[in-house]
N, C-alpha and C positions, 0 to 999 in steps of 0.2 A: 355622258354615258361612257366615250371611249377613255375618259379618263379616269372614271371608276373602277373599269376593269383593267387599266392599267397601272392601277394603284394593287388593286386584288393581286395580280402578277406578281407587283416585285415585292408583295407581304408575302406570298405564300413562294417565289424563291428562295426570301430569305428568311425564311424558315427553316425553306427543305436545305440550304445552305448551313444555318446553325445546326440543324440535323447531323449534316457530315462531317461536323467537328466533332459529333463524338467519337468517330471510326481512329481518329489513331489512339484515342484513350482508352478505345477496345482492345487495337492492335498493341500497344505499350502492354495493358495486364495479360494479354496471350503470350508476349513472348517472355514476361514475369514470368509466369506458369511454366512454359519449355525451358527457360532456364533451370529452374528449380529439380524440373525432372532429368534435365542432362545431367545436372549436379550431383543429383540422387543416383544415377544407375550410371554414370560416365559414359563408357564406350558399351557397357554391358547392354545385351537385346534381352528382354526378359517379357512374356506375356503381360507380366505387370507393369511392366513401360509402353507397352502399348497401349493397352486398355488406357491408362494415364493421359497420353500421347493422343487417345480418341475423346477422351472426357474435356481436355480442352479443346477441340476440333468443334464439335458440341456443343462447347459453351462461344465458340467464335462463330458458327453458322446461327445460334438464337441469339445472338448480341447484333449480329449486323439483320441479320430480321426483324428484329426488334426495332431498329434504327430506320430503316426502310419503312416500315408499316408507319413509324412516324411521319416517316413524310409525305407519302402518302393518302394519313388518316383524313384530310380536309380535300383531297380533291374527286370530284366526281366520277364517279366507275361508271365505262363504258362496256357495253360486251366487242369485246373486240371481232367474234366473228359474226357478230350483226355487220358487222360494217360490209358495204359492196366493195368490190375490187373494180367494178367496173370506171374504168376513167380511160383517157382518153391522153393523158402523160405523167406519168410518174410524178412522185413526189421526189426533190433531190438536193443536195445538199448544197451549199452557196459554191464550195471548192470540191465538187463532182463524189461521188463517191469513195473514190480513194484518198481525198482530202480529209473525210468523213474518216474512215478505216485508219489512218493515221492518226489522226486526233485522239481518238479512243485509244488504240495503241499505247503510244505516247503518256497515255494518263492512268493507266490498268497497272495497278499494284499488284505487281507480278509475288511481292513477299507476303503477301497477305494466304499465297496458297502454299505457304511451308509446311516442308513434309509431304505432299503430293508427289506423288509418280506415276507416271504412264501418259495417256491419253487425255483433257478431258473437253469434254464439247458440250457446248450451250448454243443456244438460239434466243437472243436477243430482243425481244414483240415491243413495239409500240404503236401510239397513235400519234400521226401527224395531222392535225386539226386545220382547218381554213384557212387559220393566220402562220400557218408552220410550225406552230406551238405544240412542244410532244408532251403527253402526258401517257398513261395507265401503261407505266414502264413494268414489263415480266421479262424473267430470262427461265427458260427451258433446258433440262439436262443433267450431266451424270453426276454433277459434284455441288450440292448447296451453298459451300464458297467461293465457286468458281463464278455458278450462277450472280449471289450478291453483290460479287466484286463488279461482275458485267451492268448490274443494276447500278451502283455505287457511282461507276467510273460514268454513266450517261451522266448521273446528276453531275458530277466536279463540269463538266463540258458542256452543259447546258448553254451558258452563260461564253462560248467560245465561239461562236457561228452559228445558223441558222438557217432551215429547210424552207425548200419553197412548197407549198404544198402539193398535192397533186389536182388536177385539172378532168374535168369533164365536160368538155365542149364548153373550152374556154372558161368556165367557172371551177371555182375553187373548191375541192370538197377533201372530206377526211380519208384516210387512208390509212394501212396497219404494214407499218415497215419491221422485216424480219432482217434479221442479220449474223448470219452461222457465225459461230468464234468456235477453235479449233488450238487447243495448246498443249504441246510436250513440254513436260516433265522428269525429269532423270535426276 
């Protein structure tokens, strides 16, 4: 049995793995596009470069949704706030937290949010399961690519280290780990 589901695993990682190969073939025609429109208008600001400028922002936020729902589409949806909080120790990551916050760092395609400015903030939701295995990955917040990328950047790092889960009097149960992301822009 444990080795049926541990085949199940590494089909449907690598999957969700072929999935993220197609984010730079996303990322390659977005920036075909912004090129074409810096060409078109150079240095000039013009309402019609921006609208331009949003139609492929649009086409970058439903391409990497699109990519995500793929990976996604096969695994089982939890309501995450069914889930109890109540446990007895945290769920944590093999090199503490900020080992965790580095990683992701580390691996968050900061160019994927070109042309962003200001503030933007997301909240990170998942579920860490029995065995530490995170699935029903959502990010919450002000910018739909900022979001995807925070979703994108869990999958590349999946496969990088590993949660212990959280604990309820000594037994292992599931848990829904949040995690504020917070980025300027200028």
């Amino acid at each position: 049995m444990k080795k049926g589901i541990s085949i199940i695993s590494l089909f449907l990682f690598s999957f969700a793995f072929a999935q993220l190969s197609e984010i730079p073939k996303i990322d390659k025609e977005v920036n075909k596009r912004y090129d074409a429109i810096h060409k078109k208008y150079r240095k000039k600001q013009s309402e019609e470069r921006l609208k331009e400028e949003a139609e492929v922002y649009a086409y970058k936020a439903a391409a990497y949704k699109n990519a995500i729902e793929n990976i996604q589409k096969n695994e089982i949806k939890v309501d995450l706030n069914s889930i109890s909080n109540d446990f007895t120790k945290e769920a944590t990551f093999e090199s503490e937290i900020f080992g965790f916050r580095k990683l992701f760092m580390e691996n968050f395609d900061t160019s994927s949010i070109d042309g962003e400015r200001g503030t933007l903030k997301s909240i990170l939701i998942f579920l860490i399961d029995e065995k530490g295995e995170i699935s029903n990955i959502n990010a919450e917040g002000n910018d739909a690519v900022f979001n995807y990328q925070a979703i994108l950047t869990l999958y590349k790092i999946l496969d990088k280290g590993k949660f212990k889960p959280a604990e309820k009097d000594g037994i292992a149960v599931k848990s829904v780990f949040r995690m504020p992301l917070t980025m300027n822009f200028e």
